[in-house]
PyMOL Python script that loads the backbone (N, CA, C, O; Angstrom):
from pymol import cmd

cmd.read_pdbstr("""\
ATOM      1  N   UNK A   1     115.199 110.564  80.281  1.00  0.00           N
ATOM      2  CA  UNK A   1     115.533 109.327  80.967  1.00  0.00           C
ATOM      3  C   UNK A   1     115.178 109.413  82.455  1.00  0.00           C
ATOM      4  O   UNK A   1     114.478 108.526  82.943  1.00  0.00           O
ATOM      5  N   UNK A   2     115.641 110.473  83.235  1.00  0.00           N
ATOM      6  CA  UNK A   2     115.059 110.409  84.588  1.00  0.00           C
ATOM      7  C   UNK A   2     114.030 110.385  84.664  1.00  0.00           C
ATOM      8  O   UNK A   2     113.641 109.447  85.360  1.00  0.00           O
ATOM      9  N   UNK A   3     112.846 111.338  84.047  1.00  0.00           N
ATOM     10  CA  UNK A   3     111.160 111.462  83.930  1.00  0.00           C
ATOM     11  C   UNK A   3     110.610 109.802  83.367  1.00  0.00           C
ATOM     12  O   UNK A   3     109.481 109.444  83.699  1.00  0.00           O
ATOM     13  N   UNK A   4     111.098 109.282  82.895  1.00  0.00           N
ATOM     14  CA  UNK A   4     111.297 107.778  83.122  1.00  0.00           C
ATOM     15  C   UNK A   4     111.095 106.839  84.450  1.00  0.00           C
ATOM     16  O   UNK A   4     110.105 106.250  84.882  1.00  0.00           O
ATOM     17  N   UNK A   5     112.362 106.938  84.888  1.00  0.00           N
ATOM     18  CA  UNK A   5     112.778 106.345  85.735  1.00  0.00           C
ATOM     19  C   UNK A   5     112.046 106.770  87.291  1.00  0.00           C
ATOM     20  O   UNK A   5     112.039 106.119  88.336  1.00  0.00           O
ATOM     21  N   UNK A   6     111.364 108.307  86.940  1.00  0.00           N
ATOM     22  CA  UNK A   6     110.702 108.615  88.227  1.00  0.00           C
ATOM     23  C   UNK A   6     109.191 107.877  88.133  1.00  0.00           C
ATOM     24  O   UNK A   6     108.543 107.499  89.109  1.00  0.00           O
ATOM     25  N   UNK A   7     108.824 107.774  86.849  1.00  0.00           N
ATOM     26  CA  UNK A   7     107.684 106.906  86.360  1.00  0.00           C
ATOM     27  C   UNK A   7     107.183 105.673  86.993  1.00  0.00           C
ATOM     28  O   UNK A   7     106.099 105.307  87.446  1.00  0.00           O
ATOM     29  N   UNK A   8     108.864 104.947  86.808  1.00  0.00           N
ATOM     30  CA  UNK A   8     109.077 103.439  87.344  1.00  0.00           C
ATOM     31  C   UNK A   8     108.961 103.316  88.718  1.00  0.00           C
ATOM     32  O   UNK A   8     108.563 102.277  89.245  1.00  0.00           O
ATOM     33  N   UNK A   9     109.213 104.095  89.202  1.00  0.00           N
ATOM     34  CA  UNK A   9     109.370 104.181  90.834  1.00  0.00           C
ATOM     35  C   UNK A   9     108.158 104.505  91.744  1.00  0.00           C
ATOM     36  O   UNK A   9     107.881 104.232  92.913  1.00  0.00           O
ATOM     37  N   UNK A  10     107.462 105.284  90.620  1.00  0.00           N
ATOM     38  CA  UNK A  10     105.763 105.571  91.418  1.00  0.00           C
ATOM     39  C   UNK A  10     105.042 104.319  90.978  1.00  0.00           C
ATOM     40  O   UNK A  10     104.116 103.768  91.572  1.00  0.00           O
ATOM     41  N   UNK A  11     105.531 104.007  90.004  1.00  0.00           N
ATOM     42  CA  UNK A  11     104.195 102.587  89.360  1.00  0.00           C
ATOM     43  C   UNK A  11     104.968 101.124  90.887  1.00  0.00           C
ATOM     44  O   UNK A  11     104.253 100.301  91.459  1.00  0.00           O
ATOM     45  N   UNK A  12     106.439 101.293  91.099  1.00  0.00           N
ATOM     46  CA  UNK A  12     106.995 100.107  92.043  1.00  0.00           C
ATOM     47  C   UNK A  12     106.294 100.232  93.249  1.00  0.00           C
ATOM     48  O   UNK A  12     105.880  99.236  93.842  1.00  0.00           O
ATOM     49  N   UNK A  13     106.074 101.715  93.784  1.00  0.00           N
ATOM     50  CA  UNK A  13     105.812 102.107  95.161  1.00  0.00           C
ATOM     51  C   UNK A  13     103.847 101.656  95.390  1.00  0.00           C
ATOM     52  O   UNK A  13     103.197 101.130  96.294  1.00  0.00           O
ATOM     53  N   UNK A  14     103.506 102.242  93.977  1.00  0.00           N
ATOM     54  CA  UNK A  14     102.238 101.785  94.058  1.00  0.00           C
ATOM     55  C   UNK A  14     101.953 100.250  94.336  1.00  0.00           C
ATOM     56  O   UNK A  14     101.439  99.849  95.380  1.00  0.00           O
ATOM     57  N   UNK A  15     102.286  99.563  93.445  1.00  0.00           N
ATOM     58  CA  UNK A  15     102.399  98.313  93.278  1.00  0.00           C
ATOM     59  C   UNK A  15     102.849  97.416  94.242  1.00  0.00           C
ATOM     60  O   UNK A  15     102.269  96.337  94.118  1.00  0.00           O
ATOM     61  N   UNK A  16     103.654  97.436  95.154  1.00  0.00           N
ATOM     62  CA  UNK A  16     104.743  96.961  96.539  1.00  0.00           C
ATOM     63  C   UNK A  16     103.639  97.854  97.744  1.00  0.00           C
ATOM     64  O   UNK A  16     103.426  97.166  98.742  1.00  0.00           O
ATOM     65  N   UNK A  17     103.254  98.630  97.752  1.00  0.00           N
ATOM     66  CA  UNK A  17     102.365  99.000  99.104  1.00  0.00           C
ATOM     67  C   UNK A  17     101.114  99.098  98.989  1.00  0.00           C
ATOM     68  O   UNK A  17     100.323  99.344  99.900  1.00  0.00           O
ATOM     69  N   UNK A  18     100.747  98.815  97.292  1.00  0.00           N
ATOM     70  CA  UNK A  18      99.277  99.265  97.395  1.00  0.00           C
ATOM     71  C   UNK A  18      98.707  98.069  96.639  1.00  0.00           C
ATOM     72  O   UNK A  18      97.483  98.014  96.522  1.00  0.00           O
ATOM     73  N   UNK A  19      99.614  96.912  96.009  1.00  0.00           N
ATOM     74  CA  UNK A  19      99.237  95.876  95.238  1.00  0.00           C
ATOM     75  C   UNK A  19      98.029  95.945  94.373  1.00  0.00           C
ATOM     76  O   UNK A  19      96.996  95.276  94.386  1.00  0.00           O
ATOM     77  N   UNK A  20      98.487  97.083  93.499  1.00  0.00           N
ATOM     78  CA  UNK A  20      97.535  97.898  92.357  1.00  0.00           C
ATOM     79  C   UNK A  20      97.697  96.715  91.257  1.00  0.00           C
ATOM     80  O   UNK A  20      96.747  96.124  90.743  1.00  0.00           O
ATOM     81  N   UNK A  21      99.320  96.430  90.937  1.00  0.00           N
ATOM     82  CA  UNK A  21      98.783  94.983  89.801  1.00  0.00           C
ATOM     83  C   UNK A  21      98.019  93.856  90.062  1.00  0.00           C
ATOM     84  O   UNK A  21      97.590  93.227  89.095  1.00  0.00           O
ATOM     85  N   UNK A  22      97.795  93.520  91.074  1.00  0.00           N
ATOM     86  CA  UNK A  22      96.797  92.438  91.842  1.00  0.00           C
ATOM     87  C   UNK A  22      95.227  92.972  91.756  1.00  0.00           C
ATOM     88  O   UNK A  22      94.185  92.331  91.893  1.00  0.00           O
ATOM     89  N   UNK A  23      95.386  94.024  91.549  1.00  0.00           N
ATOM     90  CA  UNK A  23      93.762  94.770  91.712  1.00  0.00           C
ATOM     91  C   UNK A  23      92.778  94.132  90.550  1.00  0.00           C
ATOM     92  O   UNK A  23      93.094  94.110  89.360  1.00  0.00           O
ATOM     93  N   UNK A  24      91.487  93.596  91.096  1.00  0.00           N
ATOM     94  CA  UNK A  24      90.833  92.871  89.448  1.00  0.00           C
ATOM     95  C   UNK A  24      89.923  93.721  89.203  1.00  0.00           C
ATOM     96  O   UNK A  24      89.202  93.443  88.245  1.00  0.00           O
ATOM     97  N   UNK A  25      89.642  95.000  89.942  1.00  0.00           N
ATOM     98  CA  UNK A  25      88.456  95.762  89.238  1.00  0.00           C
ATOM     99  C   UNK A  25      88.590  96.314  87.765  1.00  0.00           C
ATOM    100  O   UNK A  25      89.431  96.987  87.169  1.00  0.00           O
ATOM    101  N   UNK A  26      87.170  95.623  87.391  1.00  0.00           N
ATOM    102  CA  UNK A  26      86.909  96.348  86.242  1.00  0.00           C
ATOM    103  C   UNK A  26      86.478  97.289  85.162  1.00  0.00           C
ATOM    104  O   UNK A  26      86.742  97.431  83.968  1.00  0.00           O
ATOM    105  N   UNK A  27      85.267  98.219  86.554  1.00  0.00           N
ATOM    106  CA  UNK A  27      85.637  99.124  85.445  1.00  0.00           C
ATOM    107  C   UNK A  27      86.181 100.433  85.583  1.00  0.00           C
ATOM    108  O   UNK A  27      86.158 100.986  86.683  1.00  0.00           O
ATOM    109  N   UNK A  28      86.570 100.873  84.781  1.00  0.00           N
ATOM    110  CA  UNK A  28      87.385 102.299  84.525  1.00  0.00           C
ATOM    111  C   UNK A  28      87.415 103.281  85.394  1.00  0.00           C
ATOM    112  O   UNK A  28      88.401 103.874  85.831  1.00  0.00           O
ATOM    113  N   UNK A  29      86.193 103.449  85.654  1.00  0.00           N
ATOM    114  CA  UNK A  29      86.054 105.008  86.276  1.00  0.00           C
ATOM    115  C   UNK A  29      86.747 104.954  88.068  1.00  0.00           C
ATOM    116  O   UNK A  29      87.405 105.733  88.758  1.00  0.00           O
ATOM    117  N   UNK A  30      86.032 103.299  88.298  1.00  0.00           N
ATOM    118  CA  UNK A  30      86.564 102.986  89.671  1.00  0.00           C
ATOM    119  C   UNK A  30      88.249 102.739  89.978  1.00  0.00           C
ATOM    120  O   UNK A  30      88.835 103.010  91.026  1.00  0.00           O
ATOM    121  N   UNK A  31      88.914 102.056  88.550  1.00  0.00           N
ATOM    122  CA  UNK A  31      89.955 101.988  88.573  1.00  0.00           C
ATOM    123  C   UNK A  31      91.104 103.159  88.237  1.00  0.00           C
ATOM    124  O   UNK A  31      92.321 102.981  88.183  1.00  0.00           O
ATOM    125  N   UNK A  32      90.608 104.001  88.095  1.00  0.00           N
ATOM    126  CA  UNK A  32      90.876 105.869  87.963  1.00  0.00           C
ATOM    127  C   UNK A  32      90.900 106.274  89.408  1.00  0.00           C
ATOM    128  O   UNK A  32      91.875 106.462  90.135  1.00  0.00           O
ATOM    129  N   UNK A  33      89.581 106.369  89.675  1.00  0.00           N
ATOM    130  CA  UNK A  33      89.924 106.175  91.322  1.00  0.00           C
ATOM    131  C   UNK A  33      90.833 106.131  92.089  1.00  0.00           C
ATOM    132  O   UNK A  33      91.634 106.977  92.487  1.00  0.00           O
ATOM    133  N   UNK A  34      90.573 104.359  92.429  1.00  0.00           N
ATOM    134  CA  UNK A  34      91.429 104.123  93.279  1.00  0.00           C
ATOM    135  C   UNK A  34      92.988 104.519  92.625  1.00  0.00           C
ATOM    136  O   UNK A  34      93.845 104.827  93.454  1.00  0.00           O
ATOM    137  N   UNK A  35      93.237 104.518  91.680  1.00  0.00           N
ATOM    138  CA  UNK A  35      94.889 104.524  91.055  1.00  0.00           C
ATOM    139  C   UNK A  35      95.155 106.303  91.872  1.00  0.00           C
ATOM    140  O   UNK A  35      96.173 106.532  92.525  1.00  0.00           O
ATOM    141  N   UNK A  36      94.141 107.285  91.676  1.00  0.00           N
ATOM    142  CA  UNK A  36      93.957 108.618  92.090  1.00  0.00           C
ATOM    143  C   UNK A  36      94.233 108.669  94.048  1.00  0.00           C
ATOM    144  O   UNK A  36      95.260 109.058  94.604  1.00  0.00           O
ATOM    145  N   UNK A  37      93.260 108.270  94.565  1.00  0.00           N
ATOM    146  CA  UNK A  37      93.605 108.115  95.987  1.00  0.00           C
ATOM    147  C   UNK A  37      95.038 107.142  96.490  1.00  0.00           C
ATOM    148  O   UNK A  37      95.618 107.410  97.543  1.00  0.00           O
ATOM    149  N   UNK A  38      95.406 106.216  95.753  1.00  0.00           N
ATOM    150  CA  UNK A  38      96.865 105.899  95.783  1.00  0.00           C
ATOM    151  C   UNK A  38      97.589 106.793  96.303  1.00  0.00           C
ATOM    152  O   UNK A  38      97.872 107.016  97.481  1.00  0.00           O
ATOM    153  N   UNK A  39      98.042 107.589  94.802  1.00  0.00           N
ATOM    154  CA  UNK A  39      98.731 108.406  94.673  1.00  0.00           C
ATOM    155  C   UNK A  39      98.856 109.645  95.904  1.00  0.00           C
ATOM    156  O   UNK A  39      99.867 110.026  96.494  1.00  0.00           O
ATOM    157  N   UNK A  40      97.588 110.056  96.025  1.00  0.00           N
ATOM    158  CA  UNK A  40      97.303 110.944  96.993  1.00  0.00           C
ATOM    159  C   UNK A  40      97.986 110.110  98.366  1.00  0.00           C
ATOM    160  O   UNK A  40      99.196 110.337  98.395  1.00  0.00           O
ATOM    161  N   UNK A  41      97.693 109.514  99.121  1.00  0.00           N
ATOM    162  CA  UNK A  41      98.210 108.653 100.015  1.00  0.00           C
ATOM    163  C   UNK A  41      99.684 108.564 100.160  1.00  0.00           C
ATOM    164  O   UNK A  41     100.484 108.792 101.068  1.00  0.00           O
ATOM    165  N   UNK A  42      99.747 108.168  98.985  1.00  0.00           N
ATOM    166  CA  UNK A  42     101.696 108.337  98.740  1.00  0.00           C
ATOM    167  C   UNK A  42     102.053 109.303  98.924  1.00  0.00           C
ATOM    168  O   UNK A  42     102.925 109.418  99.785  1.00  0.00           O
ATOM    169  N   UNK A  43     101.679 110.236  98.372  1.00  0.00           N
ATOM    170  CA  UNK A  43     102.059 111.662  98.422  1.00  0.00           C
ATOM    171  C   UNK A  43     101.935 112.118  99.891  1.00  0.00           C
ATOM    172  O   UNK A  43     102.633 112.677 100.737  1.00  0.00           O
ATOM    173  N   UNK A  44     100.787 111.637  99.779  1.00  0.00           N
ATOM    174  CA  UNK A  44     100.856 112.862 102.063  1.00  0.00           C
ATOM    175  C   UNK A  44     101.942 111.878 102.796  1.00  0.00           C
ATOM    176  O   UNK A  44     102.766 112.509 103.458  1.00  0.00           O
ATOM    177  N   UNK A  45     102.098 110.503 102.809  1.00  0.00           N
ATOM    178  CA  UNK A  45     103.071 110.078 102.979  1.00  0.00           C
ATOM    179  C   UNK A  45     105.024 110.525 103.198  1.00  0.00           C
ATOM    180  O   UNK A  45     105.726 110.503 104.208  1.00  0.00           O
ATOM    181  N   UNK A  46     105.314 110.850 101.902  1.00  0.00           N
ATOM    182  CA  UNK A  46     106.113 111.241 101.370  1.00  0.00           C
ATOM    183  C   UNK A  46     106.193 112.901 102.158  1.00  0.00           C
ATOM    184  O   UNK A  46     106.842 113.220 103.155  1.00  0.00           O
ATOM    185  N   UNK A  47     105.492 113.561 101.495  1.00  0.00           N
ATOM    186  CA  UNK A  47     105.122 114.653 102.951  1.00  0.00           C
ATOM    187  C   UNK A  47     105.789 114.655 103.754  1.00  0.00           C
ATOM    188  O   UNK A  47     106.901 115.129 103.989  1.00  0.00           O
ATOM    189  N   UNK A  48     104.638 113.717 104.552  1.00  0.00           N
ATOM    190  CA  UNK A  48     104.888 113.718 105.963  1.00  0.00           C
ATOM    191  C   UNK A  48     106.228 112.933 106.162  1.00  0.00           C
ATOM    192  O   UNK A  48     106.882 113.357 107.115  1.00  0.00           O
ATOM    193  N   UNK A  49     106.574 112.284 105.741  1.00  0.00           N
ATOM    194  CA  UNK A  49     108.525 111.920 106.071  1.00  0.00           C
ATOM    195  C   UNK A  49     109.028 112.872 105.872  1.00  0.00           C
ATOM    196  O   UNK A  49     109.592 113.122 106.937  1.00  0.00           O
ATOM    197  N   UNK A  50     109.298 113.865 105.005  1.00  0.00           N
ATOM    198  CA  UNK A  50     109.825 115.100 104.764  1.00  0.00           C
ATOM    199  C   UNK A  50     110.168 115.711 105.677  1.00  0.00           C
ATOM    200  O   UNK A  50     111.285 115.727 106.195  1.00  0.00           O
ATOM    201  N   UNK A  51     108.331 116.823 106.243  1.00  0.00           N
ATOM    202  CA  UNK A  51     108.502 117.554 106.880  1.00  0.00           C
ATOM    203  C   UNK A  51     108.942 117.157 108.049  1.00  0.00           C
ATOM    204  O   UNK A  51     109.409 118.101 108.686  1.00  0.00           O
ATOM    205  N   UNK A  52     109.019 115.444 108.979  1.00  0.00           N
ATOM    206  CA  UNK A  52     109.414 115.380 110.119  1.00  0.00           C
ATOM    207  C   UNK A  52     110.357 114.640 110.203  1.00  0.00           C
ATOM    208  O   UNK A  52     110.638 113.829 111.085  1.00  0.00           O
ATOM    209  N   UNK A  53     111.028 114.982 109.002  1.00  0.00           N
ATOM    210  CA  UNK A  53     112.424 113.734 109.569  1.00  0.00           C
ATOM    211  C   UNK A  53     112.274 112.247 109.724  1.00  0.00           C
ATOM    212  O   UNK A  53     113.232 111.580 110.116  1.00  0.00           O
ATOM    213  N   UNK A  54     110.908 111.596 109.384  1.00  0.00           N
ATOM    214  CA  UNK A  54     110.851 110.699 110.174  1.00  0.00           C
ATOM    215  C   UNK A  54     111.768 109.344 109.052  1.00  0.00           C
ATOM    216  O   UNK A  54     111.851 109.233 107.829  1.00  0.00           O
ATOM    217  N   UNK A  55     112.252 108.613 110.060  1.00  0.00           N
ATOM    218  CA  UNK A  55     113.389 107.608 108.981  1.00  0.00           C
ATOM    219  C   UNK A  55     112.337 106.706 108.652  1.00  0.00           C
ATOM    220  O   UNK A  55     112.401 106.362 107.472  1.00  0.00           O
ATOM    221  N   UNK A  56     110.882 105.934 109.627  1.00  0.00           N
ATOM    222  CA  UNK A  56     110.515 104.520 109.154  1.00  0.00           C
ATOM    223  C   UNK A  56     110.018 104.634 108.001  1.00  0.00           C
ATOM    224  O   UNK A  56     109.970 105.700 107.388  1.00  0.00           O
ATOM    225  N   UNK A  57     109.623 103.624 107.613  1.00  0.00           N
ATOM    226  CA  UNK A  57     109.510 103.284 106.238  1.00  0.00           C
ATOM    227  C   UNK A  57     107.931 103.885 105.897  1.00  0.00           C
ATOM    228  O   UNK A  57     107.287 104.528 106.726  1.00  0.00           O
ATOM    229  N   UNK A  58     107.454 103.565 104.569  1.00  0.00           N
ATOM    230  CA  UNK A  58     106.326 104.035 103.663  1.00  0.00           C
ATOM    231  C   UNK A  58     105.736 102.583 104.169  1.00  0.00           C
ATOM    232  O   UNK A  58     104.513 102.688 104.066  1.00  0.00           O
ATOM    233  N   UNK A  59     106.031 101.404 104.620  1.00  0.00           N
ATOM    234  CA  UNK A  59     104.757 100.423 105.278  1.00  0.00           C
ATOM    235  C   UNK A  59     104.421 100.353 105.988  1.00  0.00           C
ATOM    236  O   UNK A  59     103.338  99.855 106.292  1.00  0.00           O
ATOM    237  N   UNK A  60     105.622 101.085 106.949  1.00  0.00           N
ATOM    238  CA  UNK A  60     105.857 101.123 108.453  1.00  0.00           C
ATOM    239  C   UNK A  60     104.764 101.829 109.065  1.00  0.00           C
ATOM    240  O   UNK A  60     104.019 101.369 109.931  1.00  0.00           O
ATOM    241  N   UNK A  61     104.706 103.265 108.431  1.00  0.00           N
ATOM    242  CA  UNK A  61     103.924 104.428 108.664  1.00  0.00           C
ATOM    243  C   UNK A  61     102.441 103.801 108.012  1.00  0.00           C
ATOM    244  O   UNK A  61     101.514 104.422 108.533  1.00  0.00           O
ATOM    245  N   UNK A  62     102.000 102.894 107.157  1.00  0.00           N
ATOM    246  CA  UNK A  62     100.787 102.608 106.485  1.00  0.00           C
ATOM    247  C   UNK A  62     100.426 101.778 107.692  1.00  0.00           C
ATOM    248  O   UNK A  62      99.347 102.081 108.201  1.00  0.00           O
ATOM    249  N   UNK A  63     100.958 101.000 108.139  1.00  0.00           N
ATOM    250  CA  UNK A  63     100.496  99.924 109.235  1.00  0.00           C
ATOM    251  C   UNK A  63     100.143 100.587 110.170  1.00  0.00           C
ATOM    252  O   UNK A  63      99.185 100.203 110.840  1.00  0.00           O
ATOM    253  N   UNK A  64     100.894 101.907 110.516  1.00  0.00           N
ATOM    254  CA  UNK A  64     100.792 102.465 112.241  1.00  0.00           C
ATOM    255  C   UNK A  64      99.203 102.941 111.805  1.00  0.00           C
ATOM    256  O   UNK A  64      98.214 102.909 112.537  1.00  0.00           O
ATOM    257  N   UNK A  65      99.266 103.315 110.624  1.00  0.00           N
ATOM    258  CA  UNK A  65      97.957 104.427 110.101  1.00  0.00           C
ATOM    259  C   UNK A  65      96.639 103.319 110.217  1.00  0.00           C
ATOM    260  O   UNK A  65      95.471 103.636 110.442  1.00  0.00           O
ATOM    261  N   UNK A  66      97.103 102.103 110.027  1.00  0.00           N
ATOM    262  CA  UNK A  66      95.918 101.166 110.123  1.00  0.00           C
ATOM    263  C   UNK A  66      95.680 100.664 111.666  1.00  0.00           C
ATOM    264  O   UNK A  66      94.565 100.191 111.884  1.00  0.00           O
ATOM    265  N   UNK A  67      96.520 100.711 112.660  1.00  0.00           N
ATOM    266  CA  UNK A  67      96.504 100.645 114.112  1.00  0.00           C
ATOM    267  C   UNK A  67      95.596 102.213 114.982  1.00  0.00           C
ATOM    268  O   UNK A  67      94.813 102.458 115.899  1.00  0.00           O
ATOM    269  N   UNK A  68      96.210 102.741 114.156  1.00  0.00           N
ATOM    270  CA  UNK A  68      96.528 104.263 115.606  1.00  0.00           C
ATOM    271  C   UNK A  68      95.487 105.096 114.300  1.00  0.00           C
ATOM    272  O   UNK A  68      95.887 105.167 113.138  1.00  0.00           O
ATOM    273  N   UNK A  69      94.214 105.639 114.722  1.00  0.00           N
ATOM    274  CA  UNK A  69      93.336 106.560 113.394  1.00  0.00           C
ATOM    275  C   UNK A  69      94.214 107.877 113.717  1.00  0.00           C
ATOM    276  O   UNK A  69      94.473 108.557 112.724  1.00  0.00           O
ATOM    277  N   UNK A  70      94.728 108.352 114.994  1.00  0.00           N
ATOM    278  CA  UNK A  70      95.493 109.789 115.364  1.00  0.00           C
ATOM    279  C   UNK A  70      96.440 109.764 114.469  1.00  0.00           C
ATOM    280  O   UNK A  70      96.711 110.887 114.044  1.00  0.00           O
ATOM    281  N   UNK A  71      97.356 108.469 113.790  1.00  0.00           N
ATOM    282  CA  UNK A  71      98.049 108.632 112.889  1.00  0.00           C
ATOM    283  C   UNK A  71      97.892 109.077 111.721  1.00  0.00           C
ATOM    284  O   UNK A  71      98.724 109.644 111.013  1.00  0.00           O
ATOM    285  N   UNK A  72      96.563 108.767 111.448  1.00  0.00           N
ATOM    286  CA  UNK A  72      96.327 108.858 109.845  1.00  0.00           C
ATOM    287  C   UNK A  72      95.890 110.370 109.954  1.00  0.00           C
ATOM    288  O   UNK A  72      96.112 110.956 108.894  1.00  0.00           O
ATOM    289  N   UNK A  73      95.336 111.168 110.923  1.00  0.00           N
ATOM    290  CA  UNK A  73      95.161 112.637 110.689  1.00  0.00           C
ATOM    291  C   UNK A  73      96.764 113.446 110.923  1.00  0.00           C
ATOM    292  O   UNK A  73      96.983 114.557 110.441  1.00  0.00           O
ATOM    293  N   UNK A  74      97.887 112.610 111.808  1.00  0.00           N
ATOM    294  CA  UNK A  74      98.807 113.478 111.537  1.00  0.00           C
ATOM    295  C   UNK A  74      99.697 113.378 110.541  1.00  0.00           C
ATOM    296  O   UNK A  74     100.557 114.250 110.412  1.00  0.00           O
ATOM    297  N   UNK A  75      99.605 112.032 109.476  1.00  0.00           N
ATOM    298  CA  UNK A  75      99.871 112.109 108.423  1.00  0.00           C
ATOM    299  C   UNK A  75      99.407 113.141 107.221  1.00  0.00           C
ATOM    300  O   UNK A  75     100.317 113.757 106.665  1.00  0.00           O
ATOM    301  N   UNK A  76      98.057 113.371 106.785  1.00  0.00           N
ATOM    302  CA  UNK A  76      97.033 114.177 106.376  1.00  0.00           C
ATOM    303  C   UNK A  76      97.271 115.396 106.742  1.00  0.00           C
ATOM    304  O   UNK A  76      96.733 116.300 106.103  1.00  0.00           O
ATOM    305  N   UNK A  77      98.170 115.722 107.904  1.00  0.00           N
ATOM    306  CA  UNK A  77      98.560 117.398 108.250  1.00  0.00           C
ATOM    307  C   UNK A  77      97.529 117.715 109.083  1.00  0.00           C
ATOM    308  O   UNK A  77      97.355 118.933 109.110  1.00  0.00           O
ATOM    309  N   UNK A  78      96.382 116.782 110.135  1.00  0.00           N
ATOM    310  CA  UNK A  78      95.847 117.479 110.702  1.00  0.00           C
ATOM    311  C   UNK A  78      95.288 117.492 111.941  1.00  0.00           C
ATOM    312  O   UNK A  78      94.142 117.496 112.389  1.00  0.00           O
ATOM    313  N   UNK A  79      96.629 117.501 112.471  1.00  0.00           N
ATOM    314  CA  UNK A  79      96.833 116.666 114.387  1.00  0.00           C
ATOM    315  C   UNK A  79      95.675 117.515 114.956  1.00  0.00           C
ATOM    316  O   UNK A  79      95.168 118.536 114.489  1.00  0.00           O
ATOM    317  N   UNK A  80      95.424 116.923 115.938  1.00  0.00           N
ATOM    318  CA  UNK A  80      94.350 116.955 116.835  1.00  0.00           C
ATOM    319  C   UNK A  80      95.187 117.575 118.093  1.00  0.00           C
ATOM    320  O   UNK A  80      94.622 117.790 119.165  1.00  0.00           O
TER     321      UNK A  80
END
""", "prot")
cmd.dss("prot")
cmd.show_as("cartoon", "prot")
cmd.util.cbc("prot")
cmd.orient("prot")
């Protein structure tokens, strides 16, 4: 039941920040892909709140990453 429920929560997180059910590509290999770099994203994400304490949110930190590029390498683990 939890391995479940942790299921539900990666397909919500995907879906709410990455609007993967909205996605119309069709074919496979690309939609493997992108579903693959998602995940990855989430994950260094998740990470990176971890290791720094940081409280803002998983859109909060996606937006700064789309403002500030220094963000997106110290998300990735690889400050300058």
């Amino acid at each position: 039941m939890r391995l479940e429920w942790s299921v539900e929560v990666m397909h919500w997180l995907l879906d709410v920040h990455f609007g993967e059910d909205s996605c119309r590509v069709q074919d496979q290999n690309i939609q493997d892909n992108l579903n693959m770099a998602r995940k990855i994203a989430l994950n260094c994400i998740k990470i990176y709140k971890e290791k720094n304490g940081i409280k803002r949110t998983i859109s909060k930190i996606m937006f700064d990453c789309l403002l500030e590029c220094n963000e997106i390498l110290s998300v990735m683990g690889q400050e300058n």
